[in-house]
N, C-alpha and C positions, 0 to 999 in steps of 0.2 A: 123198530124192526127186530124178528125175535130172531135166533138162531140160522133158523131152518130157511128162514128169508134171506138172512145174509149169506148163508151158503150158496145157494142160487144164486142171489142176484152177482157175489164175486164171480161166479164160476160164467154169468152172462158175461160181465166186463171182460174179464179174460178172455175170450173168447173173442168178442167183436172187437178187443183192441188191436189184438193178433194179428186179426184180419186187415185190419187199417192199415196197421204194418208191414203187410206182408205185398197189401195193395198200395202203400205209397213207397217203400222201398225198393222191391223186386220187380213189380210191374209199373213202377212211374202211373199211378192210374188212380192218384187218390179220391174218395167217394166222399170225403168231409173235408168241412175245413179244420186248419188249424185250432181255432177256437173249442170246435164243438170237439174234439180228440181229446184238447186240455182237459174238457171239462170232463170226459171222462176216465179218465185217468187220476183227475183228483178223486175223484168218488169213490174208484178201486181203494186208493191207496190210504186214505179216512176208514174205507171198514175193514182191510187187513190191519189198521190202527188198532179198530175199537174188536174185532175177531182174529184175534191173529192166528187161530187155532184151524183157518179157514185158506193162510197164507200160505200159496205155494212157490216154493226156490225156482220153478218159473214163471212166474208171474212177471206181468210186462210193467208193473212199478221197480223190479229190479235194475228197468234200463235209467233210473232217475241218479243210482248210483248212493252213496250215503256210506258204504264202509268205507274204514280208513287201512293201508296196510302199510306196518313199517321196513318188512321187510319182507323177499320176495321167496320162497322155498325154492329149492330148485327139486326137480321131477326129473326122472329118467324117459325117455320116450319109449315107444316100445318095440319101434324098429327105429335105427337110426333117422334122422331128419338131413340126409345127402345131400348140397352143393351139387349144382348142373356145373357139365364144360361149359367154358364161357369162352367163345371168340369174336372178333371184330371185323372178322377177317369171311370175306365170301367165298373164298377158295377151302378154307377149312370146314365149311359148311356143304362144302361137293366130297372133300374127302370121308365126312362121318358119314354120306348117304352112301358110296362106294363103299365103303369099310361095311356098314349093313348088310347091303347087298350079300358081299361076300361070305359073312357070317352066315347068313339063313339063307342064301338058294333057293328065296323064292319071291312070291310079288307081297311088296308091303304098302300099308298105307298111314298115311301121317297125319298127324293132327298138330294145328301150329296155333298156339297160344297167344295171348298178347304175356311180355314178363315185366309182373307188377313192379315200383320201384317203392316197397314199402317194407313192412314184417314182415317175417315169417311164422306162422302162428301152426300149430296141431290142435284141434278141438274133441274131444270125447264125451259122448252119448253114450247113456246107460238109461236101457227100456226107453227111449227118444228123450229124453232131458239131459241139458249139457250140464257134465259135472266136471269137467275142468277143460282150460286153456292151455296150453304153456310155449311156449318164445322157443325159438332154436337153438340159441344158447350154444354151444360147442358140437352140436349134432350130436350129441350123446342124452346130454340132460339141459335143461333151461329150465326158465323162472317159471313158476306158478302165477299166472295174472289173472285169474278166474275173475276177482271180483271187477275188474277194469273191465273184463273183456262182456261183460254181464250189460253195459250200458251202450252198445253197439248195436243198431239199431239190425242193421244185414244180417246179423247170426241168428239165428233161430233159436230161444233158450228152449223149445219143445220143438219138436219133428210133425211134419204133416201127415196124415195116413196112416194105414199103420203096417206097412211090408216092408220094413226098414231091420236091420238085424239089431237083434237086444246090446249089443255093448259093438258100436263105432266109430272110426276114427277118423276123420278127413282133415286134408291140411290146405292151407291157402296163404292169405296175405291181408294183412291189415294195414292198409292205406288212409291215407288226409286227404281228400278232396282238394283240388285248386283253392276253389271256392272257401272252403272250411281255413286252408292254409293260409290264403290272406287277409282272411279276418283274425286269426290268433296273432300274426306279424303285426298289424294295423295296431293293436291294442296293444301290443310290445314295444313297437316303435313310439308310441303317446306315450308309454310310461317311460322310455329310454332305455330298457331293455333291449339285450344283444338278440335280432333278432333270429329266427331259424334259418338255417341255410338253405332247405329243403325241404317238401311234404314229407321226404323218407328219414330226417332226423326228426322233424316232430313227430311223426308217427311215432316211431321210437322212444322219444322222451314222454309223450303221453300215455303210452301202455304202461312206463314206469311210474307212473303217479302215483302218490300216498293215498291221494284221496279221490275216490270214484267220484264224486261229485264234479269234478274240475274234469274227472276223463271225461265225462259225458258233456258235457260242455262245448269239448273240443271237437264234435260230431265226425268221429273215427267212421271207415267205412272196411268193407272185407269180400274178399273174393274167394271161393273154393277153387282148387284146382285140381287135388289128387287124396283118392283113397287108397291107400292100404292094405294090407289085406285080403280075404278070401272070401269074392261078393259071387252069387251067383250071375256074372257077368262076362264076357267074350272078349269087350273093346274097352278101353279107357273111355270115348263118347258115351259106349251105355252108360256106367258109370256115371257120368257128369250130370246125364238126362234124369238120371234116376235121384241123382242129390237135388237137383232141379225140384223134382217132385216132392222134395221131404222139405223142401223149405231152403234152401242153401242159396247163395246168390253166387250163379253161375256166369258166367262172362256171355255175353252174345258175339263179343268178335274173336271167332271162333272157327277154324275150318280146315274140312277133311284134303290131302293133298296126295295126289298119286306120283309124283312124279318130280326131280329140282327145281323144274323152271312151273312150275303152281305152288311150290313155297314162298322160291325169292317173287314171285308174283304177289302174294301177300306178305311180303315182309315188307317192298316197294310201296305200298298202297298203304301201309300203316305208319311206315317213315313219314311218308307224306301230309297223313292225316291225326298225326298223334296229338298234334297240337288244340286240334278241337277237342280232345274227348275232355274230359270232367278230372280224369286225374292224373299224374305222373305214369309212363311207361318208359324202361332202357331199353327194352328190346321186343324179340321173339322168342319161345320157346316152339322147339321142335318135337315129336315126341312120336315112337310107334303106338300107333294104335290097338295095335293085338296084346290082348295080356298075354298069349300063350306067348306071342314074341318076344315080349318085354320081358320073362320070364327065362328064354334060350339065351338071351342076351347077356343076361344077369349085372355083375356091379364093377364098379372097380373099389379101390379101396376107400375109394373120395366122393364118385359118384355114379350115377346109372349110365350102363351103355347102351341104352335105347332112348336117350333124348339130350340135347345140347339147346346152347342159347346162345343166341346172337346177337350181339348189344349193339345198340345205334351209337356213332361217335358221338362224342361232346359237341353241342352247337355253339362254335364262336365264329365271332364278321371279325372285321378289320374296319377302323370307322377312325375318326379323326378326336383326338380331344381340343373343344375349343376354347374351353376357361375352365377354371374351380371354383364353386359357389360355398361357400361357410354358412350354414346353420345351425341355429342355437333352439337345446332344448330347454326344456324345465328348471336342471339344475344345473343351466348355463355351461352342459358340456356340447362343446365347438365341432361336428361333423364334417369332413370336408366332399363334398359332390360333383363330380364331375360330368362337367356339361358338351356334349357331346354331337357331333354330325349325325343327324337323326340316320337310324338304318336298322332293316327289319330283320329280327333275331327271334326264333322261336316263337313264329303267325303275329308277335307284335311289332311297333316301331318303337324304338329304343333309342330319346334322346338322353336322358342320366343314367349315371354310375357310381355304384357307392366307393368311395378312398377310406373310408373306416378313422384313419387321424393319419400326423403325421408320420410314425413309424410306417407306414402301408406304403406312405409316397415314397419316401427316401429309399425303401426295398425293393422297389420297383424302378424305381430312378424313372418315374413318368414325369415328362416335361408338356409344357404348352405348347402347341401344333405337331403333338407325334402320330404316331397312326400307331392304334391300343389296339390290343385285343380283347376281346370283349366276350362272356358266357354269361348263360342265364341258367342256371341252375335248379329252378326254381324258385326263386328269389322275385321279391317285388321289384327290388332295383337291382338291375343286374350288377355285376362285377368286373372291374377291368383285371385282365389277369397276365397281360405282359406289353412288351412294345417294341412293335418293329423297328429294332437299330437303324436298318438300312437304310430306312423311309427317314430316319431322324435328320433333319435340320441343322447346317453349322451351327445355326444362331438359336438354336434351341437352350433355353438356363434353365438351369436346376430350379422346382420349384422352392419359392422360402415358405412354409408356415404361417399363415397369418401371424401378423403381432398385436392386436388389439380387435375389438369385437366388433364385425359387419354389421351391427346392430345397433352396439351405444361410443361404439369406440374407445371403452374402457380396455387399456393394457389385460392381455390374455397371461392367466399365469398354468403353470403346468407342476402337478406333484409330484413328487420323487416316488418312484413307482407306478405311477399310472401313465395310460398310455393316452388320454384326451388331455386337452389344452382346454382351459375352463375362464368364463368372462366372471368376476368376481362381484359386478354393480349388479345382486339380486332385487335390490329394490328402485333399479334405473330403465332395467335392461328389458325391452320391455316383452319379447317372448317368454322372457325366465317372468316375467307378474300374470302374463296371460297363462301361463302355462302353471305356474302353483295355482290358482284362483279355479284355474281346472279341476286337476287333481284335487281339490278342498272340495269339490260338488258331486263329485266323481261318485258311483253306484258303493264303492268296496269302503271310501271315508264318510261325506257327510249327506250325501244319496238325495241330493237338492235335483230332481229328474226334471224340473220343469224348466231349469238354465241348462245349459249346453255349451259347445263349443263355440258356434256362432252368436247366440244372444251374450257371451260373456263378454265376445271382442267388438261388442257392441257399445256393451255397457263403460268398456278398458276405454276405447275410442272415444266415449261422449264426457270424458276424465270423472267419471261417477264411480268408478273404480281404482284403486292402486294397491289394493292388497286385500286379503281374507277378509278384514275386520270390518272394509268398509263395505261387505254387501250386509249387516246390519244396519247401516242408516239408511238404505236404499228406501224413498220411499214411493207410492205408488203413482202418484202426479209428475214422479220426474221419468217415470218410464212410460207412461202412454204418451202413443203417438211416434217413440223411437222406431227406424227401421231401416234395414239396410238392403243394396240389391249384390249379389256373388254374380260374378260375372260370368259366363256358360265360359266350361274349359272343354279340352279333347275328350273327357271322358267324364264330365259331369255337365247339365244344364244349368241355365239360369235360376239361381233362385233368391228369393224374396222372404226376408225375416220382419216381421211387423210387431212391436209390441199392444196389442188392442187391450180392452177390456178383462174379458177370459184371461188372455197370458199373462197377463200383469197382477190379475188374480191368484192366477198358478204359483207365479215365480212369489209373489207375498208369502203365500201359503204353504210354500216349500220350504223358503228360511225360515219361519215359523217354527215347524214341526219340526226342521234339524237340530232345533234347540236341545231337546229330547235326546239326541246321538249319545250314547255311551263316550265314556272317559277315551279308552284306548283304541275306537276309531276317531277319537277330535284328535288324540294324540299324533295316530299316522295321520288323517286330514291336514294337520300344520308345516306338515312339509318336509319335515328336519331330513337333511340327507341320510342313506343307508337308513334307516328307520322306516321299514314295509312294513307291511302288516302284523308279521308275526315279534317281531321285535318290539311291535308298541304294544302288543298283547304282553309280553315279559316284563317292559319297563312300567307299561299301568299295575301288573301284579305286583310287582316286588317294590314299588314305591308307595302308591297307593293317590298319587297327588301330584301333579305338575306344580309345586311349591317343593316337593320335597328331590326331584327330578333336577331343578333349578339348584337346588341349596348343596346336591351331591358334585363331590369331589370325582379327580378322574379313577382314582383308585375305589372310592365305595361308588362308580358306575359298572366298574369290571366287574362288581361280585353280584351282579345281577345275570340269571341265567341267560347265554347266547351273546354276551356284551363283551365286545373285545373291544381291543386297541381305537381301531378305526372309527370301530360306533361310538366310542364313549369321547373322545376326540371331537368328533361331529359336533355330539349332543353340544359341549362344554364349547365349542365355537360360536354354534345358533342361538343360546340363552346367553353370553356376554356382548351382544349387538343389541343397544339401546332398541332398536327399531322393532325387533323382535322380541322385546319384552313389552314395549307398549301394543303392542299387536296383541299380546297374551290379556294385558288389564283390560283392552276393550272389550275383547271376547268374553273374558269374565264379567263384565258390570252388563254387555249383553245375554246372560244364562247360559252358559253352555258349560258344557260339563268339565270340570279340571280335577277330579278326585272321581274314583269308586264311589258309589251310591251304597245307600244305607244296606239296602235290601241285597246288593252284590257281596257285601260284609259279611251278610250274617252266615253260622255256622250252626251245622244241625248237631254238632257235638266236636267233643275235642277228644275223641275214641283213636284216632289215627294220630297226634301232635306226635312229634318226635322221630314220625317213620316216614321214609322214601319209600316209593313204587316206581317200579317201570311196570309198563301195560303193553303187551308183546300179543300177537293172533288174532284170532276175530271169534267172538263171541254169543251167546245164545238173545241174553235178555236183552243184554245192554250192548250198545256202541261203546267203541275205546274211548270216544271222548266224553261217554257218558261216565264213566266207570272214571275217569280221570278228573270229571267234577265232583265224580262222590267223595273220590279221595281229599280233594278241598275242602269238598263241605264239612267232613269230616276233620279236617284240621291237619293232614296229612299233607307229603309233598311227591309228585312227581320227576320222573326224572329219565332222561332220554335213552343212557343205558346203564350197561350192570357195572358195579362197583362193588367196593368194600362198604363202603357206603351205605348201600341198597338195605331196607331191610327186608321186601318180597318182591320177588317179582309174581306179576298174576299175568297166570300164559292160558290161550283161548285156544281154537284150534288152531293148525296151521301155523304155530309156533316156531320161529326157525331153530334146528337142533345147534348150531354154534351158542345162541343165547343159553342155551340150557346148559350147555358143556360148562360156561364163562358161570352160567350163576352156580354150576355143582362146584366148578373150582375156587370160587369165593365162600361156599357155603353158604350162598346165599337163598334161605325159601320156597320152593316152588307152589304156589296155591294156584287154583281153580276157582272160576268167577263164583260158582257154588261158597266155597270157601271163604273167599273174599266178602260174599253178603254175608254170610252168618257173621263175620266179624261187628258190621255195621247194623243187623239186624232189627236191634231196635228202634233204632232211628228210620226205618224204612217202613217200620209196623206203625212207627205214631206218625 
């Protein structure tokens, strides 16, 4: 393909991807499948590879994500970002239409919103492409999130039409979907992670992510609500109609009101019906319709006086607690669940509730047959959040803590400092074997995709398993013909796991090729507590060898980058348990990787030895983390931030000005990615 071919045909992609997007997000009405959208989206994003001269800052491969940002700029907005009144109160909702009234002496009419429970977000267009995001931040200034908010499918990175004004500004709300929000919890809870409280903290925590990659993952959604501004327009609805047309994802429940009792008429009806919709709402939003109004109205110091918001109360029942059930995760820390007089909370029924550990119980002083109160917060398992005394029972006891595990009945012990109680038999216990033997197959360690959940606790169950090492002897005659039936529950059916021919092919094929895994994902794969991902990245670099990882003291484990007390404590617990070091010889005499490979080793010069870089902003050629493996190859060291230490830092755009301030007061270097190549230059030419 010459040039002039790849201009076009990018400029085709971009264009019918747009559409796909604008038709499966905006209008629910998609015209492909998933499949066939993949595949074109890979082919965009291959010849902005091989043309990048062809690549444009909106193109819909931007939604895939791929910069990293470590830190967030903060942006002035350009008219303040004002906080609504907020009341609870339906009588306060009569007073602000009265007060109205009174103010303008004339007929008004209102537009009542649904009010998102997510971010608050400002987007700005310049000639119809979004060239920045930014967060609310203190209603003056907030974060710069541009590159996050770039992987969001709702926002439009180009405008429709073209009668839209050259430089615009609309603000809305970036939301988690129900949906999206129980699958980021789900895979929180399997790893034993603290789960979210709510779609509107993870929203939150997602916009702040380093790495665009992980935001788009998290399939964030976005609502417009209000421009700004001086549109040729008469009502806040034209307005909305009109972002409608430029591509903006307008709300449909939405509606014009003459009068108090066709407000609270829709405020009633959405109370009512919130629970179906797809994502979090607290309330309503009231608003005049007339810009000139809104206009007469004008502000107060905190917020507008032509719109308020009226929040729906907290939904909690009153339900009975009937027992506490103790479950055990991975690294045998002890949950406690409370088991509950089923009763329907927020459109579902609600028999459990999360107690967190024992400090929750004893702050609560919840006993056995009290009458709890209960919210659902958003939360997959709801929460009990107090207890009616009154209802309390003479003969009600303080609950005790379990004292040994529901599971192997090994003595529970607890660490000074933490707040879980932990079952210590890792190689008895047997959710804590099912649950590492997971995690070792898992996508992010040793990405064995064709075992699973349920073929593992198949395999645990038929005793052909007891630890990592033994899914190498697995051989393929002992697995044909295994199968097991899951029994249909309230919210899942019956289903059927058979190991046949194919699967038992699969699952061979899969440990096979795990063999292959790099060093520092076998590293996290094995389990070692506090040891994720990024910390087995640290200890495979700066070791080089799970021999020499083994052979380190607790003091040469600290002087490895991000290794403190806890982690290196761990480490030095799990390598003196005989059990876990024959685990290690197996896996080795089976091939799997215990050192850096040759070809990981090599270094394209020793031009950088001796120097530190931090890599701060976001850049033309190269990704941060590309530019942070040059500095390796180079022989050169990274490092997280400025010091005396430092000897350049290399800043891209959007550099935060405190680093600059920190590296001018250390006297520390300022170079430019420009800069930085010519350093290595040669080495990039051969």
């Amino acid at each position: 393909m010459n040039r002039e071919e790849a201009r076009q045909r990018i400029g085709q992609l971009t264009y019918e991807i747009n559409l796909h997007n604008y038709n499966y997000y905006d209008l629910s009405m998609p015209t492909i499948t998933d499949y066939e959208f993949d595949r074109l989206l890979e082919e965009l994003i291959l010849l902005e590879k091989e043309f990048p001269e062809f690549a444009d800052p909106a193109s819909p491969s931007q939604r895939v994500g791929g910069g990293i940002t470590k830190e967030f700029r903060q942006v002035r907005h350009t008219s303040p970002m004002l906080s609504l009144g907020n009341t609870y109160s339906e009588e306060e909702v009569r007073d602000f239409e009265v007060r109205i009234h009174k103010l303008l002496g004339q007929e008004i009419e209102y537009i009542c919103e649904l009010k998102f429970d997510g971010v608050a977000i400002g987007l700005t267009y310049r000639d119809g492409v979004l060239v920045q995001a930014v967060t609310r931040g203190d209603g003056v200034q907030g974060d710069d999130v541009t590159t996050n908010v770039r992987t969001i499918h709702s926002i439009p990175l180009r405008l429709q039409g073209d009668n839209y004004p050259s430089l615009l500004e609309i603000r809305g709300e970036i939301i988690l979907p129900r949906k999206s929000f129980e699958n980021i919890n789900r895979k929180r809870l399997e790893e034993e992670e603290e789960p979210f409280a709510n779609p509107r903290n993870a929203a939150s925590g997602s916009l702040k992510m380093q790495d665009s990659k992980e935001v788009a993952r998290r399939r964030l959604d976005c609502y417009l609500y209000y421009l700004p501004g001086n549109l040729p327009f008469s009502t806040h609805y034209e307005c909305l109609m009109a972002a409608k047309k430029w591509g903006f994802n307008i709300s449909k429940y939405m509606v014009k009101c003459r009068n108090i009792d066709e407000i609270f008429s829709f405020i009633n009806t959405m109370n009512e019906s919130r629970h179906e919709l797809p994502f979090d709402i607290d309330g309503i939003v009231i608003k005049v319709n007339s810009l000139q109004q809104q206009k007469e109205l004008g502000y107060t110091a905190k917020s507008p006086r032509w719109a308020i918001a009226y929040k729906f109360k907290a939904e909690r029942v009153l339900t009975k607690l009937l027992s506490i059930a103790y479950q055990v995760g991975r690294t045998g820390a002890v949950t406690p669940v409370a088991n509950l007089q089923p009763v329907l909370l927020a459109g579902t029924m609600v028999k459990r509730a999360t107690l967190h550990n024992a400090d929750i119980i004893a702050s609560l002083d919840v006993r056995i047959g009290d009458i709890v109160y209960v919210e659902k917060g958003g939360e997959i398992i709801p929460k009990i959040i107090g207890v009616d005394l009154d209802q309390r029972l003479a003969s009600a006891e303080p609950v005790i803590f379990a004292s040994t595990c529901p599971e192997c009945e090994t003595p529970l012990l607890r660490s000074e400092g933490e707040a879980a109680h932990y079952c210590p038999n890792e190689a008895g216990c047997p959710p804590q074997i099912k649950g590492k033997l997971e995690h070792f197959i898992s996508r992010k360690a040793m990405n064995i995709d064709s075992l699973g959940e349920g073929k593992i606790g198949i395999l645990f169950d038929n005793k052909l398993v007891a630890n990592i090492a033994d899914l190498y002897d697995l051989r393929a005659d002992q697995l044909l013909g295994l199968e097991k039936v899951y029994e249909a529950t309230a919210n899942k059916k019956e289903k059927k796991i058979s190991f046949r021919d194919k699967t038992v092919e699969n699952i061979m094929n899969g440990i096979e090729r795990s063999k292959e895994t790099g060093f520092e994902r076998v590293l996290y794969a094995i389990g070692i507590r506090f040891v994720g991902e990024t910390v087995a990245k640290k200890l495979a670099a700066h070791f080089g060898s799970i021999d020499s990882i083994m052979r380190a003291t607790f003091e040469e484990l600290k002087e490895a980058e991000e290794i403190g007390e806890k982690i290196a404590g761990s480490i030095l617990e799990f390598f003196k348990e005989p059990k876990n070091q024959e685990i290690i010889r197996r896996l080795k005499e089976k091939g799997l990787h215990f050192e850096i490979r040759e070809e990981e080793k090599k270094r394209k010069s020793d031009k950088l030895k001796g120097m530190t870089f931090v890599v701060s902003g976001t850049f033309e050629k190269f990704s941060r983390d590309e530019i942070k493996k040059e500095i390796e190859a180079h022989g050169g060291k990274n490092a997280g931030s400025i010091s005396s230490k430092t000897t350049f830092v290399i800043a891209g755009e959007n550099i935060g000005p405190e680093k600059r301030k920190k590296a001018a007061s250390l006297a520390v270097p300022v170079i430019s990615e420009a800069e930085f190549l010519r350093m290595i230059a040669d080495e990039l030419a051969s």
